[in-house]
C-alpha positions as CSV (number, residue, x, y, z in Angstrom):
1,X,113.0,110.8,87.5
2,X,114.9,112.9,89.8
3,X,118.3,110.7,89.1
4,X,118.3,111.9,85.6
5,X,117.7,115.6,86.4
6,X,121.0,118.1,86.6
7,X,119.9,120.4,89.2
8,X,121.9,123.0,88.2
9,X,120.2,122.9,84.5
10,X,116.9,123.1,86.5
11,X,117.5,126.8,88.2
12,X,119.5,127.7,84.9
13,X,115.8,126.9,83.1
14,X,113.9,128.8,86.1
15,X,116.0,131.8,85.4
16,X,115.7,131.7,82.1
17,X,112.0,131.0,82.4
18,X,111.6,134.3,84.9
19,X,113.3,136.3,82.3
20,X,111.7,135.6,79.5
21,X,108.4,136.4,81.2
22,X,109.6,139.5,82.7
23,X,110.4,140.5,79.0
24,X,107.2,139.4,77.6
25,X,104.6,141.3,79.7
26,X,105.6,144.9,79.0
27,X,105.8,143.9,75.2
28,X,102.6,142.1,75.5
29,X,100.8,145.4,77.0
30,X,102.6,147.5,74.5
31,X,100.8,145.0,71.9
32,X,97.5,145.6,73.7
33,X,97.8,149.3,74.4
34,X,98.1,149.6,71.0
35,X,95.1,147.7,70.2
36,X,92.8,150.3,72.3
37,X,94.0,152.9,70.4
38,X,93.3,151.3,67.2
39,X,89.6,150.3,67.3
40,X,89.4,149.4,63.7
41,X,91.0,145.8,64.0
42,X,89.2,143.7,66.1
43,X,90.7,140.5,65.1
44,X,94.5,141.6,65.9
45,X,92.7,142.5,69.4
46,X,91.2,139.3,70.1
47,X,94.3,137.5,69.0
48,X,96.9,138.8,71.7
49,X,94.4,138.4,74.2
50,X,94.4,135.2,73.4
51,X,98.2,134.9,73.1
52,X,98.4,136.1,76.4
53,X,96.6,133.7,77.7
54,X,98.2,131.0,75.7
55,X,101.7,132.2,76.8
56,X,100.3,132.7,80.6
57,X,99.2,129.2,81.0
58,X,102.3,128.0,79.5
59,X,104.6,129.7,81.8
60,X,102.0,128.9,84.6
61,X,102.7,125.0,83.5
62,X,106.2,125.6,83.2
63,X,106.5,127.4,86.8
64,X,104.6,124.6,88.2
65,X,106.9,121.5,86.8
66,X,109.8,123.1,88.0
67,X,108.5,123.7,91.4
68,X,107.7,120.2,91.9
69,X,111.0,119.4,90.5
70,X,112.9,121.6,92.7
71,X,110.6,120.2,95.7
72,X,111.3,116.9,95.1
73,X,114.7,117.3,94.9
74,X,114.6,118.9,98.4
75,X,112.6,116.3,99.9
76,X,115.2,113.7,98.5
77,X,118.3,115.3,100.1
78,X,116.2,116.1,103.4
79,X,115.8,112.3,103.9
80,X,119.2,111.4,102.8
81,X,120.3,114.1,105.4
82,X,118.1,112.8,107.8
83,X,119.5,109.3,107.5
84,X,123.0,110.5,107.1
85,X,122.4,112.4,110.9
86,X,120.9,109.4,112.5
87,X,122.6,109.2,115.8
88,X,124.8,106.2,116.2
89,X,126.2,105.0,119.7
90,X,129.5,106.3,120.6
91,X,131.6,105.3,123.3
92,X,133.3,107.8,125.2
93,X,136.3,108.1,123.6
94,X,134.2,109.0,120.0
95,X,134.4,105.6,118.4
96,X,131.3,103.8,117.3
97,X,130.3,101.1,119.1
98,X,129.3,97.6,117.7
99,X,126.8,96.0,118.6
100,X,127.7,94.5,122.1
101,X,128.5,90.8,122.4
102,X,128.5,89.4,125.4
103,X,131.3,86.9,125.4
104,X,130.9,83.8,128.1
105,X,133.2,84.6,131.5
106,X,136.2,82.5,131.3
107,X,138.6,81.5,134.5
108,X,141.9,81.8,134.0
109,X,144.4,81.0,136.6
110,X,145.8,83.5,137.4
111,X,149.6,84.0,137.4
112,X,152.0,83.6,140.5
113,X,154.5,85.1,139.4
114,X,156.7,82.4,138.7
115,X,158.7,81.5,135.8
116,X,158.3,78.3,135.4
117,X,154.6,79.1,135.2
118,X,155.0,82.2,132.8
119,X,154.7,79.5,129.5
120,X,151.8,77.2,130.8
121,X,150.1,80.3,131.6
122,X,150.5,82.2,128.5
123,X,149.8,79.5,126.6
124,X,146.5,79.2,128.3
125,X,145.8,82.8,128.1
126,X,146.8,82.9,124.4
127,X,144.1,79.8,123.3
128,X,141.4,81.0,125.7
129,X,141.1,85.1,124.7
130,X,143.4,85.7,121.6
131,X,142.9,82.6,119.7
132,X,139.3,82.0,120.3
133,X,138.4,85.0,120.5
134,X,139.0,85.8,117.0
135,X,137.5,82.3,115.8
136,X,134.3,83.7,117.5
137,X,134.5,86.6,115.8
138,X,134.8,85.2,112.2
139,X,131.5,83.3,112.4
């Protein structure tokens, strides 16, 4: 329900709501007041009593619906704010961290230094950590 709800049309309504009671009360005891003084009309009396306690329970109604609307609404974005803040690993540096993988230890020979190594071993190095490496990480 709360998807279809503007929020902002909600607290416009409470306001409005607040108002329009403020308003009615003193006009509603002016009614009244004048009703003491006139004893003679007994059935005007009774009504705005009972208009006031039609009006009163509808505004009661009223407050109440909103409330749990604007509670609701509260509750929603506390628990999307709570999941939002869930704490994620970080490494050091600030990154998040993936799951970890442990990757099986290869030997590489290492390299002497000479150049007529230098292709056999980067061609080794190359298929054992760049090549595989990503073919592991695809699946």
């Amino acid at each position: 329900m709360l998807d279809t709800i503007d929020m902002h049309d909600v607290d416009v309504r409470l306001q409005l709501l607040e108002r329009v009671w403020e308003e009615y009360n003193p006009v509603q005891d002016q009614l009244e007041y004048d009703d003491d003084d006139d004893d003679e009309d007994n059935d005007e009396t009774q009504q705005h009593e009972l208009d006031r306690e039609a009006i009163t329970e509808t505004y009661c109604e009223l407050r109440a619906r909103i409330d749990r609307i604007i509670s609701e609404d509260r509750r929603a974005r506390d628990i999307s704010s709570a999941e939002s803040q869930k704490p994620t690993a970080k490494h050091e540096n600030g990154n998040c961290l993936a799951p970890k993988i442990k990757f099986p230890t290869i030997e590489i020979t290492k390299f002497g230094g000479q150049i007529t190594e230098f292709k056999h071993f980067y061609d080794t190095f190359n298929i054992l950590m760049i090549t595989k490496r990503w073919t592991m990480l695809a699946v």
